[in-house]
gemmi code that builds the backbone of each chain (N, CA, C; Angstrom):
import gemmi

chains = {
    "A": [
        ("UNK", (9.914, -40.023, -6.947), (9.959, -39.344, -5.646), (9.372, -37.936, -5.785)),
        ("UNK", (8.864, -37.483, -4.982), (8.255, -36.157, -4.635), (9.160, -34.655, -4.156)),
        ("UNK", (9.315, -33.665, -4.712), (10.295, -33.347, -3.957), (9.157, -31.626, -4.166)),
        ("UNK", (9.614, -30.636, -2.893), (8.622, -30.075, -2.998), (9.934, -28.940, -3.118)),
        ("UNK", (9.343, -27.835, -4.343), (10.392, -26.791, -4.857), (9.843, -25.148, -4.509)),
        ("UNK", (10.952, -24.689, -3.560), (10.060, -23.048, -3.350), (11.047, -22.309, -4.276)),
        ("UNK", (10.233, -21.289, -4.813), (11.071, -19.796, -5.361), (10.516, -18.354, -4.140)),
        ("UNK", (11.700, -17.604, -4.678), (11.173, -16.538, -3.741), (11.604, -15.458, -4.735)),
        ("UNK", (11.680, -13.918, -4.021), (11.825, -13.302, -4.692), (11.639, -13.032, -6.284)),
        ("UNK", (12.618, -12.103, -7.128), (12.667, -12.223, -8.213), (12.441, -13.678, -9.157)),
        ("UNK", (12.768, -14.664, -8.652), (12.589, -16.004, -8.894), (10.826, -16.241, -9.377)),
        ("UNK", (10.409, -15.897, -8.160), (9.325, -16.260, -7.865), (8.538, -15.521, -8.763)),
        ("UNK", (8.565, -14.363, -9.169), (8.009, -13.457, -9.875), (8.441, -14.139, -11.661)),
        ("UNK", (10.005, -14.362, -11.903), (9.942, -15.230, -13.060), (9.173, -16.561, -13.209)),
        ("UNK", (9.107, -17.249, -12.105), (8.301, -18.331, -12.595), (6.578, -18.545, -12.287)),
        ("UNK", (6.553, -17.438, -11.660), (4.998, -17.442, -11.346), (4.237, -17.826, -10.361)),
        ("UNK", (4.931, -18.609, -9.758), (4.278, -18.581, -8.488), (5.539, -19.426, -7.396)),
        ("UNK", (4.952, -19.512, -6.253), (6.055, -19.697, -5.253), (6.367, -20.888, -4.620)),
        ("UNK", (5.380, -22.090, -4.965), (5.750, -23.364, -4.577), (5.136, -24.612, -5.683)),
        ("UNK", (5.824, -25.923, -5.719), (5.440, -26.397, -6.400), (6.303, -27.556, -6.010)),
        ("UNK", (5.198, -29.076, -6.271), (5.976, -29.696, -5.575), (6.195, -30.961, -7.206)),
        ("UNK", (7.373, -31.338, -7.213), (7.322, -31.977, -8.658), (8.170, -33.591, -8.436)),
        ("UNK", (6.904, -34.146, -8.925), (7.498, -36.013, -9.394), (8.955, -35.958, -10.541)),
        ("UNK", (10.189, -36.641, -9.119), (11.387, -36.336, -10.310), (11.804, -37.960, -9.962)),
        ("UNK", (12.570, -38.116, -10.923), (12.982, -39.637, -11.226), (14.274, -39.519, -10.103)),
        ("UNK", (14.254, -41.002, -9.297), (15.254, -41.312, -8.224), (16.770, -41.211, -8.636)),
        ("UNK", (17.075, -40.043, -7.502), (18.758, -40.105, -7.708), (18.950, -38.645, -8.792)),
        ("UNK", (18.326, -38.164, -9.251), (18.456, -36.717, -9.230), (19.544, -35.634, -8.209)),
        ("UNK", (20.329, -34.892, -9.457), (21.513, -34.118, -8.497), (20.290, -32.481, -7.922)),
        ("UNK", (20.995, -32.145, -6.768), (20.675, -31.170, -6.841), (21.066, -29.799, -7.993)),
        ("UNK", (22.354, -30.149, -8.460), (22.383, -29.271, -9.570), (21.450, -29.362, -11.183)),
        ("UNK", (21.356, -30.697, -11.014), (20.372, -31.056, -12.251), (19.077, -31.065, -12.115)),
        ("UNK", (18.422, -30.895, -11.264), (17.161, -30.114, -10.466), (17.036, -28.354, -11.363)),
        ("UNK", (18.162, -28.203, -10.751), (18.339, -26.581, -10.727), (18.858, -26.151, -12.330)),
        ("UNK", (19.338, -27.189, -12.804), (19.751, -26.685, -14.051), (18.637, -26.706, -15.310)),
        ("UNK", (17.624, -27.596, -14.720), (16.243, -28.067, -15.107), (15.256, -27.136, -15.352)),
        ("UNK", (15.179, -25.882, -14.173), (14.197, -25.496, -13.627), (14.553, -24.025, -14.521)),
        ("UNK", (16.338, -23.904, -14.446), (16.437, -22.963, -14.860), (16.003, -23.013, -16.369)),
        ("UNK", (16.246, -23.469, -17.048), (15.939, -23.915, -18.550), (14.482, -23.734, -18.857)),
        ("UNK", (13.557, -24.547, -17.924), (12.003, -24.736, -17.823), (11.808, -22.812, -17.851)),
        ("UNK", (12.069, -22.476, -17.123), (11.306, -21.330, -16.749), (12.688, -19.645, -17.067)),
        ("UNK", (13.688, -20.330, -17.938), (14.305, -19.219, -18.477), (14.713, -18.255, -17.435)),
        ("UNK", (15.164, -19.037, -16.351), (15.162, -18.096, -15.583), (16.799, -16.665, -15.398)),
        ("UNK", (16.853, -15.820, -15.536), (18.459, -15.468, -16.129), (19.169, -14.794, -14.828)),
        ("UNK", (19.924, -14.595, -14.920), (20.695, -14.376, -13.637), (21.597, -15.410, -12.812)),
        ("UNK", (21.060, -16.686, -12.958), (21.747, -17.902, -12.605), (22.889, -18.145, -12.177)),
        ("UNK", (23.802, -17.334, -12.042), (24.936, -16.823, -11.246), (25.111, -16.531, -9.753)),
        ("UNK", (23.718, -15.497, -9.783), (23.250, -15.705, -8.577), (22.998, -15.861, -7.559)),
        ("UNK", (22.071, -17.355, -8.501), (21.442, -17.961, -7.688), (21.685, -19.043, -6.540)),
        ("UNK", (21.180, -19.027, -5.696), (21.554, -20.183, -4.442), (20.297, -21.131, -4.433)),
        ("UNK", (21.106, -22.395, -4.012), (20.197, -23.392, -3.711), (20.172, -23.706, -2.197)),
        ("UNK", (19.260, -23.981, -1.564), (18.960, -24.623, -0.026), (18.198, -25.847, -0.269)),
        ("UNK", (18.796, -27.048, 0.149), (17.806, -28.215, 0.134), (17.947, -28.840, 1.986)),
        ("UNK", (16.871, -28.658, 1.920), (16.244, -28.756, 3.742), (16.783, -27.338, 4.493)),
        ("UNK", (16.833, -26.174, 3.926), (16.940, -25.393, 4.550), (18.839, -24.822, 4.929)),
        ("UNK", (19.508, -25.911, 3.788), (21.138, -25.676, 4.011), (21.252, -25.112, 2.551)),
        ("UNK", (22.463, -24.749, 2.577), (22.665, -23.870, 1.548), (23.460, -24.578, 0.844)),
        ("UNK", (24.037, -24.667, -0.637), (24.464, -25.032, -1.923), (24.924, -26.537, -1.515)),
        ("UNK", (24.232, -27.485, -0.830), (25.166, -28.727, -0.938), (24.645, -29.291, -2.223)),
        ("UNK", (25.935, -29.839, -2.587), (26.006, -30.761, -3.651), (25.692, -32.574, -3.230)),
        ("UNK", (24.340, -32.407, -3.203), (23.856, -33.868, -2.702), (22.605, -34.159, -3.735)),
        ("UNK", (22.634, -35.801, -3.865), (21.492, -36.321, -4.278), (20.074, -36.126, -3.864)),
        ("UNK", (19.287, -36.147, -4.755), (17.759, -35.613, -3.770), (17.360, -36.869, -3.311)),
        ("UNK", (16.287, -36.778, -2.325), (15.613, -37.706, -1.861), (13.979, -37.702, -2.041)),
        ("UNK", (13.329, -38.138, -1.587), (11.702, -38.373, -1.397), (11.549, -37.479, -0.133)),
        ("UNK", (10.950, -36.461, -0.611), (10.036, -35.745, 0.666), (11.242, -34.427, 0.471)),
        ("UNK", (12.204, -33.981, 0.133), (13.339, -32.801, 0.144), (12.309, -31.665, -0.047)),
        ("UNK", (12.915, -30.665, 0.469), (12.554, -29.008, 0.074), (13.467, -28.654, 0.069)),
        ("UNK", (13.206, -27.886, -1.680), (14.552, -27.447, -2.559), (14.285, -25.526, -2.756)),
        ("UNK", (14.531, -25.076, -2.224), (14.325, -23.828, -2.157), (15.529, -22.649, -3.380)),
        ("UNK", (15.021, -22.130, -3.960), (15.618, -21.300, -4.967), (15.831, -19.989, -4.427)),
        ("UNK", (16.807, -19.476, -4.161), (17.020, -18.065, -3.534), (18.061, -17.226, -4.179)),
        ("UNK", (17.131, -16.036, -4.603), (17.661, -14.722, -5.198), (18.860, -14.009, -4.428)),
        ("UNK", (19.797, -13.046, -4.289), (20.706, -12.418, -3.833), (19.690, -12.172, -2.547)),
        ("UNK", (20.499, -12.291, -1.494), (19.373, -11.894, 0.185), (19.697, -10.143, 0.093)),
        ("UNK", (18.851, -9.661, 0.692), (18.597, -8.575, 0.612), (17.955, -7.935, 1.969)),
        ("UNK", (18.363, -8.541, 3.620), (18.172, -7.736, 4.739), (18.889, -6.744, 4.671)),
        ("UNK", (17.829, -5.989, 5.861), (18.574, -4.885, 6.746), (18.767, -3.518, 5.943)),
    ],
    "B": [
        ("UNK", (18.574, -17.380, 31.056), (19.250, -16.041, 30.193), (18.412, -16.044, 28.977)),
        ("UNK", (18.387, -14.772, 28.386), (17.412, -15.191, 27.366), (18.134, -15.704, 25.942)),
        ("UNK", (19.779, -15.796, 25.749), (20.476, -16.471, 24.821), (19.191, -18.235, 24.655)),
        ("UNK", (19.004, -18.456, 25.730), (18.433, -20.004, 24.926), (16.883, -20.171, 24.518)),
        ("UNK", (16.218, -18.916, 24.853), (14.979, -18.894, 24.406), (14.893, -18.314, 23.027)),
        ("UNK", (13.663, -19.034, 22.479), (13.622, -18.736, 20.959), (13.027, -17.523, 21.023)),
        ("UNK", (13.497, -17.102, 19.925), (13.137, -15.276, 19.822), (12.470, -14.986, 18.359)),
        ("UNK", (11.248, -14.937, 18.336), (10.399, -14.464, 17.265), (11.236, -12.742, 16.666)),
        ("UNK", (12.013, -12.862, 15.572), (12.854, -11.943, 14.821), (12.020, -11.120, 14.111)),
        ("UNK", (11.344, -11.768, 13.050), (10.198, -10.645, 11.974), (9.315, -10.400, 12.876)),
        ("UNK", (8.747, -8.907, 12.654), (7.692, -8.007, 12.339), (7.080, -7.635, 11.474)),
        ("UNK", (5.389, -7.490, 11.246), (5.183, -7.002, 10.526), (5.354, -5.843, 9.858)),
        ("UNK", (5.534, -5.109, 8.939), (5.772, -3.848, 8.517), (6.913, -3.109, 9.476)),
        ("UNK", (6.998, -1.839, 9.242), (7.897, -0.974, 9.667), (8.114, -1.475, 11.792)),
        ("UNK", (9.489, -0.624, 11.956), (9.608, -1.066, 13.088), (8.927, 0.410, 14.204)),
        ("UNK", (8.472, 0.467, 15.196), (7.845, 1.526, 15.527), (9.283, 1.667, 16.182)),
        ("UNK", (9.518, 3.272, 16.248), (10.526, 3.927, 16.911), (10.017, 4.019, 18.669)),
        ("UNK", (8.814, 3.468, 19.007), (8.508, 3.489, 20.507), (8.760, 1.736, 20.847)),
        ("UNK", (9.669, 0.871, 19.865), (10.271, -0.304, 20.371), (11.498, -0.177, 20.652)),
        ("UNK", (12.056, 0.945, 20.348), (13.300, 0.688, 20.594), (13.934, 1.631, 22.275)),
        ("UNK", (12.779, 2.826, 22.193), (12.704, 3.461, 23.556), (12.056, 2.300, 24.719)),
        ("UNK", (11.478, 1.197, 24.187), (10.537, 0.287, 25.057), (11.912, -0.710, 25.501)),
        ("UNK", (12.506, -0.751, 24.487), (13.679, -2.166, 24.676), (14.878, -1.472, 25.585)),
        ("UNK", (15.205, -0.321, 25.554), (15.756, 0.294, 26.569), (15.638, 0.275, 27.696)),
        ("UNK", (14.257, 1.049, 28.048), (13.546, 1.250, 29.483), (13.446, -0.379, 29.887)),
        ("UNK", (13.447, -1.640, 29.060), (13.223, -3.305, 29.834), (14.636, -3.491, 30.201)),
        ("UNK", (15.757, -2.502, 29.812), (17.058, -3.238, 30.322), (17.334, -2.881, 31.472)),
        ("UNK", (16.701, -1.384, 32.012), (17.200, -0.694, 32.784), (17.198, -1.489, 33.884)),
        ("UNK", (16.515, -2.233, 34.340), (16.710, -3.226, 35.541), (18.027, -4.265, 35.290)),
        ("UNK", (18.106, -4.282, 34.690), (20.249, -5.294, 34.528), (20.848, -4.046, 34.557)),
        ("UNK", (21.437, -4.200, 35.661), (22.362, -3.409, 36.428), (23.825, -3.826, 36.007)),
        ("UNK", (23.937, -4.985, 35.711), (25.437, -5.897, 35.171), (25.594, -4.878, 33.936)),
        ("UNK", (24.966, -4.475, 32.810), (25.027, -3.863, 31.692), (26.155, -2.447, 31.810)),
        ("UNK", (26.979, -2.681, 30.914), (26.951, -1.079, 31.454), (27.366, -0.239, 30.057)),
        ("UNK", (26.701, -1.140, 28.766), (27.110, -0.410, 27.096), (25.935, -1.001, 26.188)),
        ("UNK", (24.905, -0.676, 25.862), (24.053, -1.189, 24.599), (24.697, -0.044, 23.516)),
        ("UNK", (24.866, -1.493, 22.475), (24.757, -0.810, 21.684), (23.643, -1.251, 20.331)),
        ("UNK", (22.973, -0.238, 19.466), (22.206, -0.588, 18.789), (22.180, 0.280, 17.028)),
        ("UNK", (21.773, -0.364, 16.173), (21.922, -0.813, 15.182), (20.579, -0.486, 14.454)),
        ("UNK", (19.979, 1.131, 13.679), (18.690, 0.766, 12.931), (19.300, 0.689, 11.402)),
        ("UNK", (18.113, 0.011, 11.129), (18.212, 0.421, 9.376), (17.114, 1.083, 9.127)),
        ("UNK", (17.005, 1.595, 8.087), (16.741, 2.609, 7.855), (15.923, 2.716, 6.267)),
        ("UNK", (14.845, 3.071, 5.821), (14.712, 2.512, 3.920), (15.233, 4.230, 3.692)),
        ("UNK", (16.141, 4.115, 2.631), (16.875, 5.525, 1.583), (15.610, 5.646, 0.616)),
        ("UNK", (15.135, 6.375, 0.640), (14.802, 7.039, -0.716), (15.831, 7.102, -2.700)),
        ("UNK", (16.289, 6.008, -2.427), (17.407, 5.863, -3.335), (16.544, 6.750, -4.745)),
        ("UNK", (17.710, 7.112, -5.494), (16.744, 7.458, -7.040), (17.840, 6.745, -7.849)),
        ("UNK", (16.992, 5.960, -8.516), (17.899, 4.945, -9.597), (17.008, 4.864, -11.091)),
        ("UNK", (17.683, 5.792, -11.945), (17.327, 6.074, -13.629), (16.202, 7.048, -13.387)),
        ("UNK", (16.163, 7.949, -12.251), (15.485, 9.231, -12.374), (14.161, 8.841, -11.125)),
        ("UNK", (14.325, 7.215, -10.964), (13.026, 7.449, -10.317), (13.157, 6.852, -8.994)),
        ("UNK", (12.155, 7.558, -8.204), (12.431, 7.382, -6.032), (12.148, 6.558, -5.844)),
        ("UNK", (12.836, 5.476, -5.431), (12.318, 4.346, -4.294), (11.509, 5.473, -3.071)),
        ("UNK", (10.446, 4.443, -2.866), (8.898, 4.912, -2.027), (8.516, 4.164, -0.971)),
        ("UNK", (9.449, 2.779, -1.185), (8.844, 2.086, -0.351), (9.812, 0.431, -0.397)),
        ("UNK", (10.153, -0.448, 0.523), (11.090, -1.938, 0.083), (9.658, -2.350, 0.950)),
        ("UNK", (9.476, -3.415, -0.171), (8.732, -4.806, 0.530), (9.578, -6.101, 0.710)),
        ("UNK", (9.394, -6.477, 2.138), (10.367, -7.865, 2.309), (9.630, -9.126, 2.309)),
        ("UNK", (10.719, -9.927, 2.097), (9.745, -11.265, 1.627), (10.909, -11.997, 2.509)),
        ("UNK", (10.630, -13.002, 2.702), (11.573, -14.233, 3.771), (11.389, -15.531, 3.056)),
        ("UNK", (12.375, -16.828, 3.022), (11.872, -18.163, 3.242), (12.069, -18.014, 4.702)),
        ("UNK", (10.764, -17.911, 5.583), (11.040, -17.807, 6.764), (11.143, -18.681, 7.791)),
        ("UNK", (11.180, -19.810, 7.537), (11.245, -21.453, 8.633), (13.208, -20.938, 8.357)),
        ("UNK", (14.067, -20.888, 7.182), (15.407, -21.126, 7.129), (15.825, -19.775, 7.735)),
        ("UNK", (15.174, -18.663, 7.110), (15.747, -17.080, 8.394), (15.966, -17.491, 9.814)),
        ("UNK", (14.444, -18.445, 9.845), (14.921, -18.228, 11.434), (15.587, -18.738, 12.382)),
        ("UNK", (15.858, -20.093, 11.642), (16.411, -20.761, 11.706), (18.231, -19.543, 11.811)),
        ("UNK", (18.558, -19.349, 11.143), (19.812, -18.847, 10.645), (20.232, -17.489, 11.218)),
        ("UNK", (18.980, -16.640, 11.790), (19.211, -16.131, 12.898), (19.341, -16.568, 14.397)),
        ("UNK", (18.950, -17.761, 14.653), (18.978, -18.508, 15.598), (20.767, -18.854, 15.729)),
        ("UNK", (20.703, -19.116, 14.582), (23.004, -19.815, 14.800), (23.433, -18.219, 14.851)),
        ("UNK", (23.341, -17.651, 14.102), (23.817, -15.998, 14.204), (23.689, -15.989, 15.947)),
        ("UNK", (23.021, -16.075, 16.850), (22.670, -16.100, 18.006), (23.355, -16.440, 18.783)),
        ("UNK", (23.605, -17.549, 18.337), (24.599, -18.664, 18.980), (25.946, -18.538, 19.137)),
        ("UNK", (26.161, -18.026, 17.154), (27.698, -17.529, 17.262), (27.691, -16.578, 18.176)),
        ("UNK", (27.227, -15.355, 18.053), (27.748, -14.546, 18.487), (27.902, -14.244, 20.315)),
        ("UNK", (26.932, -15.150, 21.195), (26.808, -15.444, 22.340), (28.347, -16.270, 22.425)),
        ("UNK", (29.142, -17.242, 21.867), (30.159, -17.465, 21.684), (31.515, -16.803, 21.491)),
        ("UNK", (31.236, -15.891, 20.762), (32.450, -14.823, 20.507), (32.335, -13.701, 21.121)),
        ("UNK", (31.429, -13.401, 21.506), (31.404, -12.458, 22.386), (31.156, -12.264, 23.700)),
        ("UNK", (31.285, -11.470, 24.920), (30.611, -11.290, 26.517), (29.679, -10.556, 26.539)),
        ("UNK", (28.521, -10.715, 25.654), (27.029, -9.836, 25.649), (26.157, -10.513, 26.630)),
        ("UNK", (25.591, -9.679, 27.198), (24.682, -10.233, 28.194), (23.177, -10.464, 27.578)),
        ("UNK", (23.029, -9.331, 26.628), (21.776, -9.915, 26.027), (21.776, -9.494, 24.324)),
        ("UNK", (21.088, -9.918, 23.478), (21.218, -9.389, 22.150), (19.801, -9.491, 21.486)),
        ("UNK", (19.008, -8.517, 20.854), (17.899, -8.452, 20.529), (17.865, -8.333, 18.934)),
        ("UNK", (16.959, -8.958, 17.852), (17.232, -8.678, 16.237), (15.613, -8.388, 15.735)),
        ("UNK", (15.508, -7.649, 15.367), (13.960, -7.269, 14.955), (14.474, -6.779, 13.558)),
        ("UNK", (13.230, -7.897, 12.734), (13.370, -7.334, 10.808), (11.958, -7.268, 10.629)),
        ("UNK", (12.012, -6.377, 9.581), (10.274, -6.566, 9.149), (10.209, -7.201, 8.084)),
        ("UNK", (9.024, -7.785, 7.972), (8.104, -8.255, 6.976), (7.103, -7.459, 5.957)),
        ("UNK", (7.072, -7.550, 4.498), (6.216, -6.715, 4.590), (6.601, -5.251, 4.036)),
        ("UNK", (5.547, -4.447, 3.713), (6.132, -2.668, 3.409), (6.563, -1.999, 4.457)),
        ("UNK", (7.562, -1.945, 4.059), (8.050, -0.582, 4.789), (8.675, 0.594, 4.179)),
        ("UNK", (7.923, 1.852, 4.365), (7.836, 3.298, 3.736), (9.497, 3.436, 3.999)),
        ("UNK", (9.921, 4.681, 2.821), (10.990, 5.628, 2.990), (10.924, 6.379, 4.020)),
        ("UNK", (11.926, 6.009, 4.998), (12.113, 7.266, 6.530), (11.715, 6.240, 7.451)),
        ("UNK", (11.241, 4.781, 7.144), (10.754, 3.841, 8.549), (12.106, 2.727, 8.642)),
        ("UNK", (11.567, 2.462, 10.010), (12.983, 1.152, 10.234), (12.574, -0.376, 10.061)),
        ("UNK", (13.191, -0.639, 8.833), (13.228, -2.379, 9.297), (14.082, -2.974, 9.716)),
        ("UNK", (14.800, -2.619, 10.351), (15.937, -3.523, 11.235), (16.719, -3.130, 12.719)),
        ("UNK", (16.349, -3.807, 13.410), (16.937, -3.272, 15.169), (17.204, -4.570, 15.448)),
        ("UNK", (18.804, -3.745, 15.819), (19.450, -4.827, 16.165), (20.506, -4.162, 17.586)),
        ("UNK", (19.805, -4.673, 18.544), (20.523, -4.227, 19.777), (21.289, -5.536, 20.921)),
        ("UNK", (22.734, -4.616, 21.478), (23.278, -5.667, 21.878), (23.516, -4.956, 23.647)),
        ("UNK", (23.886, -6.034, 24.630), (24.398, -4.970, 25.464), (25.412, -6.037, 26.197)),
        ("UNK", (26.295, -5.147, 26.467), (27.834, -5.627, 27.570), (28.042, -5.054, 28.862)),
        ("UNK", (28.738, -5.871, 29.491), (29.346, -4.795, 30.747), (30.153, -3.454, 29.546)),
        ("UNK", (30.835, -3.415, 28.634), (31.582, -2.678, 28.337), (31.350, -2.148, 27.151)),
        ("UNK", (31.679, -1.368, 26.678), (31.276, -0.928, 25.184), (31.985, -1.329, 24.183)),
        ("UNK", (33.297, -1.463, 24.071), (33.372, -2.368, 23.192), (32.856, -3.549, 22.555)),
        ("UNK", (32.770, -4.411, 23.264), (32.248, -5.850, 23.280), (30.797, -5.319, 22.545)),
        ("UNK", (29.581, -4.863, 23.291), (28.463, -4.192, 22.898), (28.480, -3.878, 21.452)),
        ("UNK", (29.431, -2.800, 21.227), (30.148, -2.399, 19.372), (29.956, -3.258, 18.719)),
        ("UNK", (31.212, -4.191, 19.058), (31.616, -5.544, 18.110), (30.445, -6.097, 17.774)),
        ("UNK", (29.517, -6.451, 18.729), (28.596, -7.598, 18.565), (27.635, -7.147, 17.685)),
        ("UNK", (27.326, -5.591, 17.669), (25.738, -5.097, 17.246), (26.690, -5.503, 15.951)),
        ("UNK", (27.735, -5.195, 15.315), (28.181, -4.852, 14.021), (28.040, -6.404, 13.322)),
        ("UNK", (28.733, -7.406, 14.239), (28.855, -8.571, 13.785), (27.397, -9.124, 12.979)),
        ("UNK", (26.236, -8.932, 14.353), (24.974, -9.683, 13.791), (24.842, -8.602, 12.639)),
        ("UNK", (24.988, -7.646, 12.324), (24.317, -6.381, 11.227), (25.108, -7.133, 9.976)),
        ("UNK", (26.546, -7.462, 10.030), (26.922, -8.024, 8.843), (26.432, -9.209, 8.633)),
        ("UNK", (26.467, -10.139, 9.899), (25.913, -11.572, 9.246), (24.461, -11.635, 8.841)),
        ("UNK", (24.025, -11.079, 9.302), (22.339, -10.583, 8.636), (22.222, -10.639, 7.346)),
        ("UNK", (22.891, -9.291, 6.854), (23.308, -8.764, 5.420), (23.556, -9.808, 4.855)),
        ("UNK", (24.392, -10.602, 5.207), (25.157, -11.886, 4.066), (24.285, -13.126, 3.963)),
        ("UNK", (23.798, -13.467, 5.354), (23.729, -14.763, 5.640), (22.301, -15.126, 5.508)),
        ("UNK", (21.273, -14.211, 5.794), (19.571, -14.709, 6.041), (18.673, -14.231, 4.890)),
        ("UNK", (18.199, -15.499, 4.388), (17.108, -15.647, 3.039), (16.527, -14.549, 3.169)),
        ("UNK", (16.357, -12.872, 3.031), (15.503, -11.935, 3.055), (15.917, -11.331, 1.664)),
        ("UNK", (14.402, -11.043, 1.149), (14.117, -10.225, -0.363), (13.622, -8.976, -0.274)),
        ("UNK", (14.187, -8.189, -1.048), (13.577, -6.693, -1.128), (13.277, -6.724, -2.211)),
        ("UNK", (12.223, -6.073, -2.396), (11.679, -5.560, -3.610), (11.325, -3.909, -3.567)),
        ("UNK", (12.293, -3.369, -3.747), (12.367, -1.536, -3.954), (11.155, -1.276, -4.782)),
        ("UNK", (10.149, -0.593, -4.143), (8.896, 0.102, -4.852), (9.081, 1.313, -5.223)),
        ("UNK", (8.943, 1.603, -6.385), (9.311, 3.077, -6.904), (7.990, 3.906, -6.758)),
        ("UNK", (8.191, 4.998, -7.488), (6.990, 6.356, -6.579), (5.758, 5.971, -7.798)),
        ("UNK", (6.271, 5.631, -9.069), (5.460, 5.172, -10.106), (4.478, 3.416, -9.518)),
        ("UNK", (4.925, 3.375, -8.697), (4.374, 1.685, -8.530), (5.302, 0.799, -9.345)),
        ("UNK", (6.192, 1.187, -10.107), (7.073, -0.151, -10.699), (8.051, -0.323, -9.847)),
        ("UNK", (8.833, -1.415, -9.956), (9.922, -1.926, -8.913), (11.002, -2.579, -9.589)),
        ("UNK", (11.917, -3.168, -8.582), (12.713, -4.002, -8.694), (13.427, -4.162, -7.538)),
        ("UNK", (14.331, -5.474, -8.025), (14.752, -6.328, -6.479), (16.419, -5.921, -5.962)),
        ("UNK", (16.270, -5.685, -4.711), (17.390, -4.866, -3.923), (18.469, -5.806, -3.866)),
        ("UNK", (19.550, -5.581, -4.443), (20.956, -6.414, -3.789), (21.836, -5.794, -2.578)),
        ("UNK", (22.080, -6.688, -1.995), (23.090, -6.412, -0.736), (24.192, -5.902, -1.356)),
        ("UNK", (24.742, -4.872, -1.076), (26.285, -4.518, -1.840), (27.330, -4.722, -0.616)),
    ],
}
model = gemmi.Model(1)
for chain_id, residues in chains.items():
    chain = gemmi.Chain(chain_id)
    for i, (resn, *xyz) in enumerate(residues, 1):
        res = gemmi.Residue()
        res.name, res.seqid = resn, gemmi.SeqId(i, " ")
        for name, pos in zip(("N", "CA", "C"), xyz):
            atom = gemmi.Atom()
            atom.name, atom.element = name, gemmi.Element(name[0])
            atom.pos, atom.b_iso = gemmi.Position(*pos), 0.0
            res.add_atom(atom)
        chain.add_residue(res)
    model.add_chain(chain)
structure = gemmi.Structure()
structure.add_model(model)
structure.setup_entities()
């Protein structure tokens, strides 16, 4: 399945660029996504960090085909 | 009412201080009003390990901001008797001494008006995917946390 992965911020600056869409084997957690990515790309702070998949924030759900998994640094409006 | 129309939130760069005299003078015709209240932010010149923030650049995942200012919208048209509520953020640089954030509300009463500007100002803060990146006077940086 296809699942397409954004970073932003500080994130984005650790891993180099800001989207990327990656072939992951069916039935993938969203935490094992994220625990993946963090490892791949060393990313530190991971405490953190928040996950949004379709635009919701930290659910603990299986991925699907076609998801946007978005990686988000501490928000920082206003 | 304009609660159900979608409301384009970001701006580019800084907010001009002749939007917020402009958003005034458009209320003056609602006569029902009788309390705006409004809400800038403001970039600090912070100095952190000797050296000036010069400048915050913002970054958005912006399809989920706007999304999430949109329910912010919602709630607060719910909990509160505002007749209208306006949220402007920027995108983008914005210098030390400029505004990226207006957030104006208005009521028959001033209280209500209060409550509401404060409410969206906190759920902002907490709730919507926005990144700062504090530019120092050297050109090096780093990334702003909400405290």
């Amino acid at each position: 399945m296809k699942v397409t992965v954004k970073y932003f911020g500080v994130i984005a600056e650790t891993v180099g660029k800001s989207e990327e869409v990656l072939e992951l084997e069916q039935g993938l957690s969203v935490k094992e996504l994220k625990d993946q990515q963090i490892k791949k790309y060393q990313i530190s702070d991971a405490a953190s960090l928040q996950i949004a998949v379709n635009q919701n924030l930290n659910k603990e759900v299986e991925l699907k085909d076609g998801d946007e998994v978005a990686f988000l640094p501490p928000f920082a409006g206003g | 009412m304009d609660k159900k129309k979608p409301k384009k939130v970001f701006v580019h760069g800084a907010i001009p201080p002749e939007k917020i005299a402009n958003s005034i003078a458009n209320h003056q015709s609602k006569t029902n009003i009788g309390a705006h209240s409004i809400f800038l932010g403001q970039i600090r010149a912070d100095v952190i390990e000797g050296k000036t923030v010069s400048a915050i650049e913002y970054s958005a995942y912006e399809d989920m901001a706007e999304r999430v200012f949109h329910e912010i919208r919602e709630a607060a048209f719910s909990k509160f008797d505002i007749t209208c509520a306006h949220i402007y953020h920027s995108l983008g640089e914005v210098k030390t001494g400029e505004l990226c954030l207006f957030v104006f509300t208005s009521s028959a009463h001033r209280k209500i008006a209060i409550e509401a500007c404060n409410y969206f100002v906190e759920e902002i803060k907490a709730n919507v995917p926005i990144f700062g990146k504090e530019i120092f006077e050297d050109e090096t940086h780093q990334w702003k946390v909400n405290t």
